[in-house]
GUMAR-932005 format. One line per 3 residues: number of its first residue (from 1); their letters; for each residue x, y, z negated of N, C-alpha, C, O. Coordinates in steps of 0.1 Angstrom, whole numbers, plus 5000, padded with zeros to 4 digits. Layout:
BEGIN
NUM = A = X:Y:Z:X:Y:Z:X:Y:Z:X:Y:Z  ...
***
This chain:
BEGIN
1 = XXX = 5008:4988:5000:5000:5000:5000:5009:5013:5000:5006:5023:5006  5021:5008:4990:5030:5027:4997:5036:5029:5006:5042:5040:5008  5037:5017:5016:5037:5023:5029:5026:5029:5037:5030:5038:5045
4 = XXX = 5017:5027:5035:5003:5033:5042:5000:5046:5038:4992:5053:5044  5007:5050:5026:5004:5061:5018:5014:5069:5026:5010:5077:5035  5027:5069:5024:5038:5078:5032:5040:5072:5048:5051:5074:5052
7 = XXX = 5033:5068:5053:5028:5072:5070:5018:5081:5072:5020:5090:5080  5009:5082:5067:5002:5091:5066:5007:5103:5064:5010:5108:5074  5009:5110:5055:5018:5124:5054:5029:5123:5066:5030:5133:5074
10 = XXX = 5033:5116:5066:5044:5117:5079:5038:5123:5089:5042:5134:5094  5026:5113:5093:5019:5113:5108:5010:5126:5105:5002:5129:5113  5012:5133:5094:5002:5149:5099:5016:5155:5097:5013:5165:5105
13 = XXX = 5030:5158:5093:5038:5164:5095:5044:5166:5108:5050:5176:5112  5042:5154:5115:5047:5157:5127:5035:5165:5137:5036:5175:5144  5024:5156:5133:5013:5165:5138:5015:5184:5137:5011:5192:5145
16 = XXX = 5020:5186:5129:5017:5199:5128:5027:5203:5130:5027:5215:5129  5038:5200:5132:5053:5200:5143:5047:5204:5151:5045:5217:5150  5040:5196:5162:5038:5198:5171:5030:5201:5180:5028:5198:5192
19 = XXX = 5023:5209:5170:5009:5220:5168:5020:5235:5168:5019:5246:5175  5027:5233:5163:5031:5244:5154:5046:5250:5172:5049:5261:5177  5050:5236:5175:5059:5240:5184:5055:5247:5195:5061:5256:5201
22 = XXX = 5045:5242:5197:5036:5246:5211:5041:5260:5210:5049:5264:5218  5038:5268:5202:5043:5281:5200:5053:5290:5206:5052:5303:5209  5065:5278:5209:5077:5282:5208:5081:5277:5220:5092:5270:5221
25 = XXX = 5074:5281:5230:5077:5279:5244:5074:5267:5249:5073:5266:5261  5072:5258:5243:5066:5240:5247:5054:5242:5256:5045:5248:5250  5051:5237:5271:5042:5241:5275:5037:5256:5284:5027:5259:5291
28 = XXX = 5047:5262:5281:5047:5277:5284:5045:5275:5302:5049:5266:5308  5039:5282:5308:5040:5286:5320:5048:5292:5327:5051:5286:5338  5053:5302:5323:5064:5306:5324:5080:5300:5319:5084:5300:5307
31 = XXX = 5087:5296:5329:5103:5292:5322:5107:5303:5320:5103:5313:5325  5117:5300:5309:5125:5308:5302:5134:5318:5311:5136:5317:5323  5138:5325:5304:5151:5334:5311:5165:5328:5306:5170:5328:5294
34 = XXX = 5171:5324:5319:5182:5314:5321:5194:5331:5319:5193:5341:5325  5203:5328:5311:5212:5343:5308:5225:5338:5321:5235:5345:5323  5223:5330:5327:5234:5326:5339:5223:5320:5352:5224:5310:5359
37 = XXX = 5216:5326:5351:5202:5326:5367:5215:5337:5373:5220:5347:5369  5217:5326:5391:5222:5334:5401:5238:5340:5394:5238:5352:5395  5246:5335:5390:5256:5342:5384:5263:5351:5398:5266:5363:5398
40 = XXX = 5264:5340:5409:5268:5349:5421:5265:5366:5427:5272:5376:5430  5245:5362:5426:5239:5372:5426:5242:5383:5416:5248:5393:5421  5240:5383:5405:5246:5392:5393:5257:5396:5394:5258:5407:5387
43 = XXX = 5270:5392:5402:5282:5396:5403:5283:5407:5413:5290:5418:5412  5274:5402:5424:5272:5412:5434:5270:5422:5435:5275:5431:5441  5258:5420:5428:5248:5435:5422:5256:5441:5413:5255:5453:5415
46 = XXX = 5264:5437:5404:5266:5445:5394:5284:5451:5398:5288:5459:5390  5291:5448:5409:5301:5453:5417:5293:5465:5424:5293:5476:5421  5286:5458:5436:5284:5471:5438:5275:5480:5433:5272:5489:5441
49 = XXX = 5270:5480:5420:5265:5494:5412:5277:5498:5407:5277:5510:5408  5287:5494:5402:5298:5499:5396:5309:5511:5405:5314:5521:5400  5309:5504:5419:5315:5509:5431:5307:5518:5435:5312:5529:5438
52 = XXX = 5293:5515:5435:5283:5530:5442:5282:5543:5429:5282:5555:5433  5283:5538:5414:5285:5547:5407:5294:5553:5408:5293:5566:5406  5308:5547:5414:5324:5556:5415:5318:5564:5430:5322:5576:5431
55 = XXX = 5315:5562:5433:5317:5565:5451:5308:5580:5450:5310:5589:5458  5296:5582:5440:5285:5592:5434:5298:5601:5426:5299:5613:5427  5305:5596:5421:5313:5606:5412:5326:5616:5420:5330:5627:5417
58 = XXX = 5331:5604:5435:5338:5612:5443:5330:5616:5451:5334:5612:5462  5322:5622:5453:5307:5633:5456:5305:5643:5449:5305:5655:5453  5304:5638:5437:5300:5648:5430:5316:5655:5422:5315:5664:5414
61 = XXX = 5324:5653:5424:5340:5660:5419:5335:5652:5406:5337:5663:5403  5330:5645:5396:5328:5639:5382:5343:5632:5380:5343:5620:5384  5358:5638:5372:5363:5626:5371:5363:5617:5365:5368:5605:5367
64 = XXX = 5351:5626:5351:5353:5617:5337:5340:5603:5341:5342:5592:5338  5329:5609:5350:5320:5593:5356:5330:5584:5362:5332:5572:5358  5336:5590:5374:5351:5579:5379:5358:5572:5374:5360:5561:5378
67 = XXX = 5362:5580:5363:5371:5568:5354:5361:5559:5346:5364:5547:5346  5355:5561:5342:5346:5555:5335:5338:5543:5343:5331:5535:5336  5340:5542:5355:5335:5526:5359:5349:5521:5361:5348:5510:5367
70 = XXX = 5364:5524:5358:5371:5518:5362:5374:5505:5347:5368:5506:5336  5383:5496:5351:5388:5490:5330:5394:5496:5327:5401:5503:5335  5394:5496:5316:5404:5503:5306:5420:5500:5306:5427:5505:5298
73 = XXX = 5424:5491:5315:5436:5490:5319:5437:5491:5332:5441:5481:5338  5434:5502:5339:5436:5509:5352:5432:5525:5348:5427:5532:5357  5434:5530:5335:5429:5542:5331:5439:5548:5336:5437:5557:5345
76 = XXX = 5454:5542:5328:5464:5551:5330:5467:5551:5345:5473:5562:5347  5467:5546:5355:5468:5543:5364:5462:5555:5376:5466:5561:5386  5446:5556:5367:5438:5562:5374:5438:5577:5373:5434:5585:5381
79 = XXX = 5443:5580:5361:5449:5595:5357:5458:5601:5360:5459:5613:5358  5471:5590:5364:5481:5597:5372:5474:5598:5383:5478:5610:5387  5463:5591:5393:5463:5595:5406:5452:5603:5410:5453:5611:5419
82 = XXX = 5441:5600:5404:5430:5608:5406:5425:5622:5410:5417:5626:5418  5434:5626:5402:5431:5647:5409:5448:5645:5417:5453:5657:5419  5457:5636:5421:5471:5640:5424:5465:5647:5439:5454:5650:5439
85 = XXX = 5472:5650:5450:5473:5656:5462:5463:5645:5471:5453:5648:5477  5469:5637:5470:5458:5626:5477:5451:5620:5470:5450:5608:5474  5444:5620:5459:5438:5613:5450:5421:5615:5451:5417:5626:5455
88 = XXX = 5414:5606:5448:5398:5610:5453:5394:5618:5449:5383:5621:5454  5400:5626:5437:5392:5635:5434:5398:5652:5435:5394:5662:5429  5409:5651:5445:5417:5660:5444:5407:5672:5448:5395:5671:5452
91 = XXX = 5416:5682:5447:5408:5693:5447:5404:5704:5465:5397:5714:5466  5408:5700:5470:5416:5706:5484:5405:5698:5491:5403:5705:5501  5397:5687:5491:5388:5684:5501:5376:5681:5489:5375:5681:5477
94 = XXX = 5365:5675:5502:5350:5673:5499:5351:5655:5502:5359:5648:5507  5339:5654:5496:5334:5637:5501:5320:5639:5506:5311:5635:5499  5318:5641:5514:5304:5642:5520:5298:5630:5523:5286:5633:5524
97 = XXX = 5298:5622:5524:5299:5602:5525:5306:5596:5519:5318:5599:5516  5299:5587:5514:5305:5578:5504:5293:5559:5504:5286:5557:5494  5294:5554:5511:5287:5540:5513:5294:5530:5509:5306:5530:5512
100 = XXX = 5287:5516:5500:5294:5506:5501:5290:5496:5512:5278:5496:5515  5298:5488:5519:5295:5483:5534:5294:5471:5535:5287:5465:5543  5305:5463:5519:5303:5448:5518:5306:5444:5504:5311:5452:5496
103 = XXX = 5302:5429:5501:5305:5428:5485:5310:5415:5488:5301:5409:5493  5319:5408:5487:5323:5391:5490:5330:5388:5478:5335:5398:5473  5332:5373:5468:5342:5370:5464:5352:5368:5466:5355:5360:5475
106 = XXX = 5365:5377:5457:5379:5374:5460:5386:5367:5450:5380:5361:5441  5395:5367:5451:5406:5357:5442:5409:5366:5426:5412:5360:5416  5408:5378:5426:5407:5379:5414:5392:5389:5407:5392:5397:5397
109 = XXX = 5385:5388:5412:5369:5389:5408:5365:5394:5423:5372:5392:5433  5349:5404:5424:5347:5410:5436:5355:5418:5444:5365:5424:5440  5350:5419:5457:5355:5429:5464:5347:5440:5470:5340:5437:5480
112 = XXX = 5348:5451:5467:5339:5456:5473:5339:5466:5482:5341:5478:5477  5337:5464:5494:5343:5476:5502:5336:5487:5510:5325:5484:5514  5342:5503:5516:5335:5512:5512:5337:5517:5521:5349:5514:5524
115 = XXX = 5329:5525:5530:5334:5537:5537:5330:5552:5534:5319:5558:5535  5346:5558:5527:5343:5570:5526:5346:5584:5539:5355:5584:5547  5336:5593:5537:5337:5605:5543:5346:5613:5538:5345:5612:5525
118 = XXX = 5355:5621:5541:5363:5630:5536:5368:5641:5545:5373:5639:5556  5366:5655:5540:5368:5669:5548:5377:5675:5545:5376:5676:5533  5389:5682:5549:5394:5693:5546:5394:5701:5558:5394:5698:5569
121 = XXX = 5395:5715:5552:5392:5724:5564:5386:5725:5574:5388:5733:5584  5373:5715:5573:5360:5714:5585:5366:5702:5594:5364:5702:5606  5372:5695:5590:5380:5685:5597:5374:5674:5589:5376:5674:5577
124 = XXX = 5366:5662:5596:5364:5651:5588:5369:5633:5590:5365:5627:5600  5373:5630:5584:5380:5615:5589:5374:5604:5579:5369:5609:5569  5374:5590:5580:5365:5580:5573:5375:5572:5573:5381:5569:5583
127 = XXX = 5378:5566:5560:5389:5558:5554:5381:5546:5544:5374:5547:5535  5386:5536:5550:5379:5525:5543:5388:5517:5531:5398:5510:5532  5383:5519:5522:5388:5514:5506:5383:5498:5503:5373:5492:5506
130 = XXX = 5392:5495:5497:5387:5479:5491:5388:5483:5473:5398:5489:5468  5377:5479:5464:5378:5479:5452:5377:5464:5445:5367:5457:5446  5383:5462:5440:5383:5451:5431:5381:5451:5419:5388:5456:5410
133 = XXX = 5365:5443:5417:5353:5444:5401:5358:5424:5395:5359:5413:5400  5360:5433:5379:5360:5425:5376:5352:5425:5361:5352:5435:5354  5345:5413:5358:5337:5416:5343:5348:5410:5333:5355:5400:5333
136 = XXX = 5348:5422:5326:5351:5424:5310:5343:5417:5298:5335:5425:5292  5342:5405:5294:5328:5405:5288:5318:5408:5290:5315:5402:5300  5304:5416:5284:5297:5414:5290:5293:5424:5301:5282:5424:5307
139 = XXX = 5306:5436:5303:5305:5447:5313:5316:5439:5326:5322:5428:5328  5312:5455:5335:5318:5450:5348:5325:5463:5348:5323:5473:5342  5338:5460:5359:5344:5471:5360:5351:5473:5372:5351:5464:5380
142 = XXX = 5358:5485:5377:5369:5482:5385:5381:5482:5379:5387:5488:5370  5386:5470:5389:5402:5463:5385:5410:5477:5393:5414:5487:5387  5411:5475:5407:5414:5477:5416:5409:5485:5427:5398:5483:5429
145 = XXX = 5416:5497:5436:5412:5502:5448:5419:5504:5457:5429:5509:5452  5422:5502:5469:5432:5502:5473:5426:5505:5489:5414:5502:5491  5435:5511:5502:5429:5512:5514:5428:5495:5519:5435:5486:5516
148 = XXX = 5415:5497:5529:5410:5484:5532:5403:5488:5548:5401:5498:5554  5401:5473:5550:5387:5474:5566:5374:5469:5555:5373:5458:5550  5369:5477:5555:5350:5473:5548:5348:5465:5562:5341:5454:5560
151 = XXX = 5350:5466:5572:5341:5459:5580:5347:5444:5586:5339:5437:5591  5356:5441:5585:5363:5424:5585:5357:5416:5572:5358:5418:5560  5352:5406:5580:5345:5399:5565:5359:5390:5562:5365:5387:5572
154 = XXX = 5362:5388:5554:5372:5384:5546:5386:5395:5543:5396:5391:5538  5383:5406:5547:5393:5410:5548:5401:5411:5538:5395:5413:5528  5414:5410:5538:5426:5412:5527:5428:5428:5520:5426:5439:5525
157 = XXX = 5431:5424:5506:5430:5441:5499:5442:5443:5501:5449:5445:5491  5449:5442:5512:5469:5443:5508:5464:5461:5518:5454:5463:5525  5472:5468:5515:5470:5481:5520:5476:5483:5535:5487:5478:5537
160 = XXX = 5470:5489:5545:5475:5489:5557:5485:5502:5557:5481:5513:5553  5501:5501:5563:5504:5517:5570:5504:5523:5579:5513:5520:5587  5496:5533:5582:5494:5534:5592:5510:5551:5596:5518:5556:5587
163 = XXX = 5511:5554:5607:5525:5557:5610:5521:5572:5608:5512:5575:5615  5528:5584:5599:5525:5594:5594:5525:5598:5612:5529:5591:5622  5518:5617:5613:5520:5623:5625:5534:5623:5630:5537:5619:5641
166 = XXX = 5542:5629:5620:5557:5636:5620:5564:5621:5628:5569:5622:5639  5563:5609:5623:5571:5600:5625:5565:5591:5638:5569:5581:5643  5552:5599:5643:5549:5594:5658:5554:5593:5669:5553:5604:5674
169 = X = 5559:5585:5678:5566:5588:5687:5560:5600:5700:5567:5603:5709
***
């Protein structure tokens, strides 16, 4: 007989488990939110919001928005060159365009590449940049920028030189 006694309590504890679970997503219509749904997709999007944020700040002259999508170990990097004579945010021209054109995985996080507009003296030329995003925990950043072809799909971030005027034949 004290088996029959403690099945009983048992079989309404579970009962009410599983009364009580239903609650807790069992049955739900809705699945859950997976925190790594599409990790590819998320890389993508979140490269190029990082790169379209930079690309709004060399538009807008912002250096302190600029640096601020870069990591924090491309700071110093980014403050020696930023306002320098050729640096994006130098002072002597405009950025009238600024697009990102492609986002692919590279070997050391995204790539994302850009075509910027740039004027001095009513003169305008389009230079294509490669930036390299990489997540920091649970942010994203830029690693890297460097000249690039946005329009070669695979293209390499190694920098092209092209031959100054002076040294043209």
């Amino acid at each position: 007989m004290a088996v029959k006694r403690g099945a009983l309590p048992l079989a309404v504890v579970l009962a009410a488990l599983t009364f009580a679970l239903s609650g807790c997503g069992m049955g739900d219509d809705e699945p859950a939110e997976e925190p790594d749904r599409a990790p590819a997709e998320e890389a993508a999007t979140r490269s190029r919001e990082r790169v379209q944020a930079y690309l709004d700040a060399m538009v807008a002259k912002d250096v302190a928005a600029g640096r601020s999508q870069f990591c924090a170990t491309a700071h110093a990097a980014f403050d020696a060159a930023a306002t320098s004579p050729n640096g994006d945010f130098a002072e002597h021209f405009t950025v009238p365009a600024a697009t990102v054109t492609d986002v692919r995985s590279g070997t050391r996080g995204q790539e994302v590449s850009a075509s910027v507009t740039v004027s001095v003296g009513g003169q305008s030329t389009t230079r294509a940049l490669v930036f390299t995003v990489t997540r920091t925990g649970a942010d994203w950043c830029i690693a890297d920028e460097v000249p690039g072809d946005p329009t070669a799909p695979g293209a390499s971030s190694t920098p092209t030189v092209e031959p100054s005027p002076s040294s043209a034949p």
